[in-house]
N, C-alpha and C positions, 0 to 999 in steps of 0.2 A: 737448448737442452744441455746438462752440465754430461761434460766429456773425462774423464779417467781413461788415458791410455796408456797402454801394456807398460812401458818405462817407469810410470811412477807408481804402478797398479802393486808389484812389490815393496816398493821400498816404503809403502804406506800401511800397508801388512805387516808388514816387518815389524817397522817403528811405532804404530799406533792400532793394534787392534784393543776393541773396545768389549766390555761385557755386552749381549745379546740373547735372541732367541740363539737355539742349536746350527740352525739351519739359515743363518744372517749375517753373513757378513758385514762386520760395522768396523768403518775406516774413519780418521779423523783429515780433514783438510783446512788449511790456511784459504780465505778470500774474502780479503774485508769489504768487498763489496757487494756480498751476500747478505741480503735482509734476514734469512730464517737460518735457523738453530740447526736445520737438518732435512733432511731429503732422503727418501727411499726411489727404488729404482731396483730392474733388472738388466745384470752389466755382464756379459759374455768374458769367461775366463781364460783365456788362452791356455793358461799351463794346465788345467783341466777336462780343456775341451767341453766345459758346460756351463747352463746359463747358472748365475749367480743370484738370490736377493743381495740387495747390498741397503744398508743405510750408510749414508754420511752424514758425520757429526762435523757441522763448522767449527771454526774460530774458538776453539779451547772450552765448547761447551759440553756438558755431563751427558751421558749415554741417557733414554728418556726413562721414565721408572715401566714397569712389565704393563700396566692397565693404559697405557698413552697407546691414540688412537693410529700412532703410525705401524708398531705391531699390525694389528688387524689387519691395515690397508696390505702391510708385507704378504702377512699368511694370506692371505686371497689368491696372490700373484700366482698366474700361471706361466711356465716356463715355454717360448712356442716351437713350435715342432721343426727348426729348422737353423739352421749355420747363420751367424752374424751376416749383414750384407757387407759389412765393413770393421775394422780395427776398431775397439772400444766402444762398442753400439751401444747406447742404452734404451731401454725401454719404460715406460709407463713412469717417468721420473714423474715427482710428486713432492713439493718442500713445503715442512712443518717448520711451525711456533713449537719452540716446548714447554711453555703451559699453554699449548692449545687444546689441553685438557688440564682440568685443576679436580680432584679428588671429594671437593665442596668441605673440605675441614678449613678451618680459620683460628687464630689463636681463640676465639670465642666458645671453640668444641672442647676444649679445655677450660674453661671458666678465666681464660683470660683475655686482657682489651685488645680490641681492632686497632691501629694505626694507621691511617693511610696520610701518607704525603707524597709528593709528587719531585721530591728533591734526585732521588736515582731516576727520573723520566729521561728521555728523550727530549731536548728542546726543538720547537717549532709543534708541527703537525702531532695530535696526540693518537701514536700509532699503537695499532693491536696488540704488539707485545707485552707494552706498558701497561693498556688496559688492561689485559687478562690479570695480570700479576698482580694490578692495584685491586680491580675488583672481584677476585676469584673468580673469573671467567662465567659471567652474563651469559644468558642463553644468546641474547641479542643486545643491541645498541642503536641507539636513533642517535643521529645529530653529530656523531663523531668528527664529520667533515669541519664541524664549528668550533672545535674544541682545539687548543691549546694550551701547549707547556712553555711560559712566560718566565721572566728572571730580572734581576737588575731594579730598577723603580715599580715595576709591576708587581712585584712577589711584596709579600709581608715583610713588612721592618727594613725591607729589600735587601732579603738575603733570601738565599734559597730559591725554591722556584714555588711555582701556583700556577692552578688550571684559569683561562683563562678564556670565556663561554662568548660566543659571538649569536646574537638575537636579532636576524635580519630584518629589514622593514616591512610594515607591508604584511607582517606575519604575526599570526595569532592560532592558539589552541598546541596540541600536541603532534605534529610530523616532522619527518625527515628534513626539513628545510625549515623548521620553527621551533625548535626545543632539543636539550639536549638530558636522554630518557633510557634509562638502563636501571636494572632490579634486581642486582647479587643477591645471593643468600650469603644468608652472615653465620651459614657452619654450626646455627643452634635451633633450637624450639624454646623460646622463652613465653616466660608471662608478663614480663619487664625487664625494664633496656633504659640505659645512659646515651646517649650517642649529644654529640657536638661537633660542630666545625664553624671555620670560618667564611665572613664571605664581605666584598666590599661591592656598591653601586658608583662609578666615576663621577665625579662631578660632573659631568654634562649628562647623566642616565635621564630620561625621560619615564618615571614611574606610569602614564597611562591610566589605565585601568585597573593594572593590576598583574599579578603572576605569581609563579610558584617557585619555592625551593626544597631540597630535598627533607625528607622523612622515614619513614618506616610503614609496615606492612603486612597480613599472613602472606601465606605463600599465594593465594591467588588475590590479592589489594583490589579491593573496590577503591577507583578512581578516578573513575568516567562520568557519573553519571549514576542514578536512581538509589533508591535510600534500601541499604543493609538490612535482613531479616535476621542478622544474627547467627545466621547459616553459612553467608555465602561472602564474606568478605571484611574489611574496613582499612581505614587508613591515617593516618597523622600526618602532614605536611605543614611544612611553613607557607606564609603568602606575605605578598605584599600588596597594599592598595593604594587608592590614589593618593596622591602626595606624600606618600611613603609610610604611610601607618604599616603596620604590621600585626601579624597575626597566627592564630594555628588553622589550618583548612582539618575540616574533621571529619570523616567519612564513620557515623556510630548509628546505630538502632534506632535513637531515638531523635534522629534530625527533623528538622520541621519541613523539608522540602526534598524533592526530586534530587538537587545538588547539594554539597558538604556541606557544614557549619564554617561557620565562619567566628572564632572566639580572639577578638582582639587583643595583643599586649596593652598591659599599662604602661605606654612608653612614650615617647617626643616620637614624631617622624624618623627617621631613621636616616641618620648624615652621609652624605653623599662623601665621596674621598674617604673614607674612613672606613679601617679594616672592623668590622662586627663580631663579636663569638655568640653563638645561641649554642646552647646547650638545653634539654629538653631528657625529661623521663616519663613515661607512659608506663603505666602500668593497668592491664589487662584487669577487666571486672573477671568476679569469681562468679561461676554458672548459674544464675537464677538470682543475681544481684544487680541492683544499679553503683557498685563501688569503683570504678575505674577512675583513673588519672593521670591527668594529664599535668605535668610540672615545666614550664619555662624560665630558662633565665638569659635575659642579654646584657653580654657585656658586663657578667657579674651580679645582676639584679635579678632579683625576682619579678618576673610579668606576669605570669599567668599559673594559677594554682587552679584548675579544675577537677572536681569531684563528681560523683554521683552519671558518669558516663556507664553507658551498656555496649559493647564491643560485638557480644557475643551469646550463644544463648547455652554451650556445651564449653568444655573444656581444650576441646579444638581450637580454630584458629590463633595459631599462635603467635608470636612474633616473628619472620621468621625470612622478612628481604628489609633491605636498605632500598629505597625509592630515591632513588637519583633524577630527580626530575625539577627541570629548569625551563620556563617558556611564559611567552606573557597570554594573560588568559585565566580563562573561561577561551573563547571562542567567537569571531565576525573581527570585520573591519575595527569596530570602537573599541578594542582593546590591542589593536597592532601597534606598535611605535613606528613614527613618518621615516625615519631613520636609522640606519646600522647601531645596535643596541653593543657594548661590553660588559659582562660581570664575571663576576672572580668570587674562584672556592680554595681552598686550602684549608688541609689539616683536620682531617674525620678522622673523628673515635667513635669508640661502640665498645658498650660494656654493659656485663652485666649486675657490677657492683657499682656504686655512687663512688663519682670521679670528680 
């Protein structure tokens, strides 16, 4: 439990109080071996003779803004009926991220582009902090355990750094131990969208059967499974199949089956060791048409120019998460790799003007 006693309880007053609620004390402390931004807590005053809310702010970071959920947790606190047992007690300590809440604005709520790169990450272990910040804070996250921030030969051009997805053996379909699966909102309601990045397969990847990479969404993404009424969902994904073909996985109205479409690039297999760009625009049919579109291009080229798709049957579902979703599959043993799988992402954009 983090300890502030009486000696340095003023001279941290003194020298660093922070803006707050009325009724919060907010103190700054040095401890760089503190993983979180900040901590709330109630800390028995001496020179008051009463209990305190307190937050502290670590390592030289900004007071959080009014709607962050450590507020709340403060106003809850009750003060208890009774004298510290000891010097510097605290009570119900509690340490926050500070964007462990994100507001769901993105440069995209302003009609400008998404960037995400992984270059201010963390290297090793790809931790929550990062996350939240790269993808304006997921409701949830599969797979993070697999995920790393790479540098050196591994990154692009090998500079910089790159996520760098671990596909254990043995494992196939969408869980916590087989894919790595999170669904920002990208901060808009569109009808169409730009979005690109890149991604490389090692030279030793074993393509299998087949798997996914990321794409776009409504807010609630048919994904799983059973064919779109136009109502209730759809989706655009990249895939790969065996021997490296590639493709768009397409979750639309008018699919011929139970599971997604499947609409191949006009392209070679897709080379192993080699950093790839897809770059891809969708654009949403208008209500009571078959006009949607789908546009690909890898590595500069056009692949895939699809027309005459139905998404939707209203004006509704709109564009409106990035599907971040990486795993081999469909689902069962014959599409698991025998082997610890690596693949690498770097460098998403998302926009809503041609880039």
């Amino acid at each position: 439990m983090e300890k502030i006693y009486f000696s340095c309880w003023l001279f941290l007053l003194s020298s660093a109080v922070l803006a707050g609620q009325p009724d919060v004390r907010t103190i700054a402390m040095n401890n760089p071996e503190q993983p979180f931004e900040m901590a709330a807590k109630m800390q028995w005053n001496p020179h008051d003779q009463q209990w305190d809310k307190v937050l502290v702010v670590y390592n030289g970071n900004p007071s959080p803004p009014p709607n962050h959920p450590v507020w709340a947790y403060l106003g809850d606190l009750q003060a208890p009926q009774r004298a510290p047992v000891k010097e510097g007690e605290n009570l119900y300590y509690k340490p926050f991220h500070l964007n462990a809440y994100c507001e769901g604005n993105t440069p995209l709520t302003s009609g400008k582009p998404v960037y995400i790169s992984f270059d201010k990450d963390r290297l090793g272990q790809y931790v929550e902090k990062d996350y939240f910040r790269d993808w304006n804070c997921p409701g949830w996250g599969m797979g993070l355990d697999n995920v790393t921030i790479v540098n050196g030969r591994e990154a692009r051009n090998g500079q910089g750094q790159a996520l760098r997805i671990q596909l254990p053996k043995g494992s196939s379909g969408c869980h916590d131990e087989a894919c790595a699966n999170w669904k920002p909102h990208i901060g808009a309601q569109l009808d169409s969208m730009y979005y690109s990045y890149w991604f490389k397969f090692p030279d030793n990847f074993d393509f299998v059967l087949g798997g996914k990479l990321p794409g776009i969404g409504n807010l609630d993404a048919r994904a799983g499974g059973g064919k779109p009424t136009g109502r209730d969902g759809w989706s655009v994904r990249a895939m790969w199949v065996k021997d490296g073909k590639a493709g768009q996985y397409v979750y639309h109205m008018d699919q011929p089956g139970y599971f997604g479409d499947f609409f191949e690039w006009d392209a070679p297999p897709l080379e192993k060791g080699k950093w790839h760009q897809v770059k891809t625009f969708v654009r949403l049919n208008t209500p009571g048409k078959r006009d949607g579109i789908i546009t690909t291009w890898l590595d500069g080229k056009e692949v895939l120019n699809k027309h005459g798709l139905r998404f939707r049957l209203g004006s509704d579902l709109k564009i409106e998460r990035f599907l971040f979703s990486v795993f081999f599959g469909g689902t069962g043993p014959e599409w698991a790799p025998s082997r610890d799988m690596l693949l690498y992402l770097d460098d998403f954009t998302l926009s809503a003007t041609r880039m």
